[in-house]
N, C-alpha and C positions, 0 to 999 in steps of 0.2 A: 230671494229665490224661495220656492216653497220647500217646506219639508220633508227632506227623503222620508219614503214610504218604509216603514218598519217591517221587518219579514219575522212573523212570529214563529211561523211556523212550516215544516214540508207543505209544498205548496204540490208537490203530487208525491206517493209514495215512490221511491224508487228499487225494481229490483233485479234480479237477473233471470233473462229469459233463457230458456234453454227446452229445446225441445218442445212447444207450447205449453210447458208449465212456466210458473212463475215462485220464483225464491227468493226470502226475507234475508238470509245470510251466505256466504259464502268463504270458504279457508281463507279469502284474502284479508279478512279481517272487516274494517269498517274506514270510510273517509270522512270526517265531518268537513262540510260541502260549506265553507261560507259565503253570504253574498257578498259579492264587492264593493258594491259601493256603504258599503255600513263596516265591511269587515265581521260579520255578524252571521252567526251556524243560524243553515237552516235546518240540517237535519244529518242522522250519519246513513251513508250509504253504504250498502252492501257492495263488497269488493271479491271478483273470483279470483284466485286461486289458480294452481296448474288441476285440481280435478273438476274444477268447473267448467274450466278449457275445455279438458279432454271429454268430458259431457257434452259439451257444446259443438265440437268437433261431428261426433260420432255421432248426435239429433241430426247435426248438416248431413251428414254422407248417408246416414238413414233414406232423410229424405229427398237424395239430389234422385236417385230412380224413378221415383214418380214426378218432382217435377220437371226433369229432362221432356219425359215422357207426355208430359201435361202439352195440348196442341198449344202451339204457339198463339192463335189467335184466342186461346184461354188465358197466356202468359200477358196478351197486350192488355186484353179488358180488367183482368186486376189491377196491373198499375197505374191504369186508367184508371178506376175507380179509388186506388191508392194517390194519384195525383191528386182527384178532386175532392177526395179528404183530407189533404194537408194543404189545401190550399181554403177550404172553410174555416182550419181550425186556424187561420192566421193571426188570428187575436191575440188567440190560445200562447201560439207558437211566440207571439213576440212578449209574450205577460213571462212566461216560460227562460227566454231564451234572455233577458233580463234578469233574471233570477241568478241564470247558468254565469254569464260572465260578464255582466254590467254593461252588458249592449242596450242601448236605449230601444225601448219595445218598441218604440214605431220601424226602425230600422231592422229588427230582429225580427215583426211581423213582415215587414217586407224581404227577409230570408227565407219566411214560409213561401212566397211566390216564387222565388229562384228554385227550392227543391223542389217545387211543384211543376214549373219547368222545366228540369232535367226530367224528372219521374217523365212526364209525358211526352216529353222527345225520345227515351228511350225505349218506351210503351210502342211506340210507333216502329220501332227495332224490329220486336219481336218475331214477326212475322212474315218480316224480308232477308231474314239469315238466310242462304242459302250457299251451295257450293256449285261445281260449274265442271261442264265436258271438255275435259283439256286435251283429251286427245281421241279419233276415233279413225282407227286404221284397216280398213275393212280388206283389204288385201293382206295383211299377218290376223284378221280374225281376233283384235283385241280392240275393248275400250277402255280409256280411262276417265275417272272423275274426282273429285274433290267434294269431301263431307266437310261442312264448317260444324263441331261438336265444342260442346261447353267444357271446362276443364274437371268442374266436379266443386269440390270445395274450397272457396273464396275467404283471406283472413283480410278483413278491411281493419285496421289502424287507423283511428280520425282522431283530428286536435281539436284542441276546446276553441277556438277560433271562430270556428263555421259549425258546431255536428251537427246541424241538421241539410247546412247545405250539400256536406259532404255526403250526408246518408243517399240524394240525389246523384252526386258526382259522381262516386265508384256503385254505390248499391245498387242502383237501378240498372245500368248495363252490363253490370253482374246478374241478374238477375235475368233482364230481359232475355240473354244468353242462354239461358236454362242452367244457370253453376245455383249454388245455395250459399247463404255465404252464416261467419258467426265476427260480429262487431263488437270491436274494443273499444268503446269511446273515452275518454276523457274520465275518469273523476269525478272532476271539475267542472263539469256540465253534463249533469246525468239527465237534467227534468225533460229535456226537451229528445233526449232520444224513450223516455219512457212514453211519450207520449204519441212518438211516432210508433213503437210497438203496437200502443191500443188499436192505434190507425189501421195498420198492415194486418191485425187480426178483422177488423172490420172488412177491409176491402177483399177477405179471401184467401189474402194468402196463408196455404198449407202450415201448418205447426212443423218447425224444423228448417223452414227453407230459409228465413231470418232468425237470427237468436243473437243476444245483446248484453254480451258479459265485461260491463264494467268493470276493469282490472286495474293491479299493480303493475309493475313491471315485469312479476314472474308470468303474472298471466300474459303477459305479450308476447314475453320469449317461449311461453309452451307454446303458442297460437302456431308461430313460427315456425316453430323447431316440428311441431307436429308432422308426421308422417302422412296423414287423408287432408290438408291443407296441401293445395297443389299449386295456391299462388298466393302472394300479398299483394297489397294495394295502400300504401302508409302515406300521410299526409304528417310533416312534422318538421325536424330538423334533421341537419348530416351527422351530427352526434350520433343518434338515433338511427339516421340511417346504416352506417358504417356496422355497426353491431346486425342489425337485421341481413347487411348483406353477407357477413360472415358466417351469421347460422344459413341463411338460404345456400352458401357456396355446400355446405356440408352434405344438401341433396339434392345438388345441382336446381335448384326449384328458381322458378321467375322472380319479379318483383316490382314493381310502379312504385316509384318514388318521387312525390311530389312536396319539394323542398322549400329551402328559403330564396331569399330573392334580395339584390342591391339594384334595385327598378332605376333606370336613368330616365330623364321626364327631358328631352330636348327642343328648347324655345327657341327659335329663329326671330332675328328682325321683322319677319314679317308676319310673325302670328301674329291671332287674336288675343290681346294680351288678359281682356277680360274674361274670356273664356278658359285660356292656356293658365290663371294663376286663379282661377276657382278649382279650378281642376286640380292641379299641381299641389296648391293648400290643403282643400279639403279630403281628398282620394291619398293623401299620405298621415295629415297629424290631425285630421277631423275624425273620417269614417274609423270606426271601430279602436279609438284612441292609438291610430299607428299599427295595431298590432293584426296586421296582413304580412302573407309572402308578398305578394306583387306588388305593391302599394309603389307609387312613383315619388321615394325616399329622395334620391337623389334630383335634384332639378338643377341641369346644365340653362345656362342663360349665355345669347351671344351680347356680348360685349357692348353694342348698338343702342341695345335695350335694357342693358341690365339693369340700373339704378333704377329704373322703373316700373324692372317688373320684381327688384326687391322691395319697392314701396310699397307696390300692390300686394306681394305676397304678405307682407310684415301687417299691412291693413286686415285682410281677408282673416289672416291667425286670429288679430282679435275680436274677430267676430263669430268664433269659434265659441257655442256656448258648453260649455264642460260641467256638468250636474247630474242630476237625480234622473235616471236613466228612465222613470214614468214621468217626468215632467214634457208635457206635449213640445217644450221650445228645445229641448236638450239635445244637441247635436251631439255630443263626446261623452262618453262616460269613463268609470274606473281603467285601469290595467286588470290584471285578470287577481292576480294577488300579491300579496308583500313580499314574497322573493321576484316579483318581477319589477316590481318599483324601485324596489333598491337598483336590483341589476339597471335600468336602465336610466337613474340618478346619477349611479356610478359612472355610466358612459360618458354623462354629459360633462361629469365635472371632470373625467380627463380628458376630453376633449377640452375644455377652458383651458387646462392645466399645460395640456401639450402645444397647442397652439394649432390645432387643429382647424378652425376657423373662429370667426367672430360671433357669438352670443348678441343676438339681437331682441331676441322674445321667450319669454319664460326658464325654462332650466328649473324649475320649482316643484315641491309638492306643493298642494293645494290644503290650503286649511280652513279655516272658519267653521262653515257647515255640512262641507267636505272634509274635514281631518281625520275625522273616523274611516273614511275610503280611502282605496287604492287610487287619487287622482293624480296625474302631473298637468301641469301647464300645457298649452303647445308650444313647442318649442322650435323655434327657427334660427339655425348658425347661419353665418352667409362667410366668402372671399374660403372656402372650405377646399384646400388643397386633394387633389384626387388621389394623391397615397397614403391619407391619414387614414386613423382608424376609424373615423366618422364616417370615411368615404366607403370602408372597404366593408367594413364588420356589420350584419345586420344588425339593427336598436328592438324592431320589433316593439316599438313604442311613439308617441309622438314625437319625433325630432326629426323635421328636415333640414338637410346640407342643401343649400344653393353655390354653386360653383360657374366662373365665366368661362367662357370660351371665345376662339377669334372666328373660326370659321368650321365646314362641314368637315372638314379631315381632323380637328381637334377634337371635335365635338364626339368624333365617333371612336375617336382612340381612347377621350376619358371616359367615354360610355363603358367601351367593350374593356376597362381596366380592373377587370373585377372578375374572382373567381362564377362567381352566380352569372346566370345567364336565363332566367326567367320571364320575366316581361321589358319589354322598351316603352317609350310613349315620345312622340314627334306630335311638336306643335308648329308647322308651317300652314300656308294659305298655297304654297307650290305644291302640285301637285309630283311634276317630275322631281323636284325636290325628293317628296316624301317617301318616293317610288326609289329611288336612287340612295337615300341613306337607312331606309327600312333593308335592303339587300343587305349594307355594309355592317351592319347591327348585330351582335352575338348575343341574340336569344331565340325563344322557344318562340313567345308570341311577342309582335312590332304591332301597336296599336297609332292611332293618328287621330288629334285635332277632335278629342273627345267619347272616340271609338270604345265603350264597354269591355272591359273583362269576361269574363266565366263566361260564356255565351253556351249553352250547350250543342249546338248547333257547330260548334269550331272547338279545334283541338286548342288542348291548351295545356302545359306541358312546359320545362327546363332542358338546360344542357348542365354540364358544369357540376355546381354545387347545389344548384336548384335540382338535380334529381332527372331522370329519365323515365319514358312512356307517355301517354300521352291519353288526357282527359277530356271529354269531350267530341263530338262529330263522329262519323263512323271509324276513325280512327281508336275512341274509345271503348267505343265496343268490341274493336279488334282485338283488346286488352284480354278480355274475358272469353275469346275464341280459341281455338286452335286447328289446324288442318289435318285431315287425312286425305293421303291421296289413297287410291283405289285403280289397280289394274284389273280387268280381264280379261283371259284370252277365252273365246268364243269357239264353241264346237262348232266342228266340222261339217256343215251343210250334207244333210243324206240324200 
């Protein structure tokens, strides 16, 4: 394999935006930001603090008046113009976003076409908010209506996973709303939201209405806890969540929580089984080395098929190539860093140890030319008992469980056996089939037979442990609204 690419140096400054300035330091100290796949600093990043927060905070409410006020069809043509800036800098974005967590750039450039996606779907928002005449009673001499108004200032929480898809997900119809919002991201992936800053200053948008204060933990919990922060919107884990919903109980304030995920992938005798175990393979311990909420972790197989479409699954694993994330053939790169490798090394070997299922492919770090990175194996258990911890616990790494089943009421009982209820995935050729076990399925979003995630066009969203609200479609947008109704009673005709 060729040579991982050496990272000598910040491959863009990074710093905290706030208010349309820009800052080299911040109270929270500094991160040194390593690449993953080398395990190698590229640079330290400036980290805020609770007064950087509260900076950032008070730039947002600054400027949520004006652009409340900014006409909507000014609100659409920005993000429009901000869509088709981050959709040029795609290059950029996946050279970048490589950097941030050892996403192989081609894959990471093709994250810049997903934000650019949501951006412009929800651009097209902007200027169809409206409220509506609920009532008009011309005999008592009153009308009523409904204002749809923005909540004001927006605390977005993004993981290192996706941040620039994210900055799409929640930003944009935050924004298209007319709220302002100030972004936590990651650490651990600073380049690629600095770069979307450059961006949003290009396409217009107002100084103050985005501000992007890379934090610690304290800067989260001030974002929160913040009094002119009138909602969150956190993409993470329930750890994390669970704390964020205890400070938000304290002011009664909202919250969109989009969590983890034990995704069930259910293969019927009569899928497509070529299709059904590309899928099922690559969409769990290929794309972004496991480390998705939805990713379709679990793959139930009925019984008919099984041995078969473990043979394919266990083929397909190794054709998984795992390297140098600028290498054009590199399907899989790093985990994000060395407490995440351990963690989920650790999983697999108690999973060996418990007897949780059978170890068929990998279970390994990767060394040679890889040992200096965060790499594991893909790793495939199969005969994976539905109560074990493999079943239950997310890996958030490459390891898929394959588990049998005998028929549709198994199938959907070991699906739905698991706290998380974030995405499903049905692999049949039956239509009433898919119709009929998609109903019976305990999640957010039931996909079928190849059907795309994140669609911005469709909500998409948990129950459970996966988190509540929902992202995406106009229901997302709904997120960052809220209603007023409006009576009034009408003078008396002279």
């Amino acid at each position: 394999m060729p040579a991982l690419v050496q990272i000598d140096s910040a491959p863009l400054p990074v710093r905290l935006h706030i208010g349309g300035e820009a800052f080299d330091t911040g109270s929270g100290g500094f991160h040194d930001h390593l690449y993953p796949a080398l395990a190698a600093k590229t640079s330290r990043i400036p980290l805020a603090g609770a007064a950087e927060t509260d900076a950032a905070v008070l730039a947002a409410h600054k400027a949520f008046a004006g652009w409340r006020a900014t006409l909507p069809a000014q609100r659409r043509d920005v993000l429009q113009r901000l869509a088709v800036l981050v959709r040029e800098h795609a290059p950029e974005f996946g050279r970048l976003g490589a950097i941030d967590n050892g996403t192989p750039a081609a894959f990471a450039a093709f994250g810049a076409h997903i934000a650019a996606d949501w951006i412009s779907y929800y651009a097209g928002w902007a200027d169809r908010i409206e409220g509506r005449v609920n009532s008009t009673v011309t005999e008592n001499g009153e009308l009523g209506y409904t204002l749809s108004e923005p909540y004001g200032v927006i605390g977005l929480i993004i993981k290192w996973n996706g941040p620039l898809i994210f900055q799409g997900m929640k930003g944009a119809p935050a924004l298209a709303a007319g709220n302002t919002v100030v972004v936590k991201p990651s650490e651990m992936t600073p380049y690629s939201g600095e770069l979307f800053m450059k961006l949003a200053v290009e396409a217009g948008i107002p100084a103050g209405v985005i501000n992007m204060i890379p934090g610690n933990a304290e800067a989260g919990a001030a974002l929160v806890r913040h009094p002119l922060v009138e909602k969150i919107s956190f993409t993470g884990g329930p750890a994390t969540a669970r704390k964020i919903l205890a400070a938000c109980a304290e002011a009664i304030k909202p919250a969109v929580l989009e969590l983890g995920g034990k995704s069930a992938n259910l293969i019927f005798n009569d899928a497509d089984l070529d299709a059904a175990c590309a899928f099922g393979v690559d969409g769990s311990i290929g794309m972004m080395s496991g480390q998705g909420c939805a990713f379709p972790t679990r793959m139930l197989v009925q019984r008919g098929v099984y041995e078969e479409v473990v043979d394919r699954a266990l083929a397909r694993a190794a054709q998984i190539k795992v390297g140098d994330p600028f290498a054009p053939d590199t399907t899989s790169g790093p985990v994000i860093n060395e407490a995440a490798l351990h963690r989920i090394l650790g999983m697999i070997e108690r999973a060996k140890a418990d007897g949780s299922g059978r170890l068929l492919a990998g279970g390994n770090r990767l060394g040679g030319d890889l040992a200096n990175g965060y790499f594991i194996e893909p790793t495939v258990f199969v005969d994976v008992h539905p109560d074990s911890a493999l079943a239950q616990e997310e890996v958030f790494g490459p390891v898929l469980a394959i588990t049998p089943f005998e028929d549709e009421d198994e199938a959907v009982a070991i699906a739905n056996n698991t706290q998380y209820g974030l995405s499903a995935y049905i692999q049949s050729r039956s239509l009433s089939r898919t119709l009929r076990v998609a109903e019976r399925l305990k999640s957010g979003v039931v996909l079928a037979n190849g059907s795309q995630n994140i669609q911005p066009n469709r909500p998409f969203g948990g129950l459970g442990l996966s988190g509540f609200g929902r992202e995406g479609g106009k229901e997302g947008l709904d997120e960052f609204i809220r209603t007023k109704t409006v009576g009034i009673r009408l003078p008396p005709e002279s």
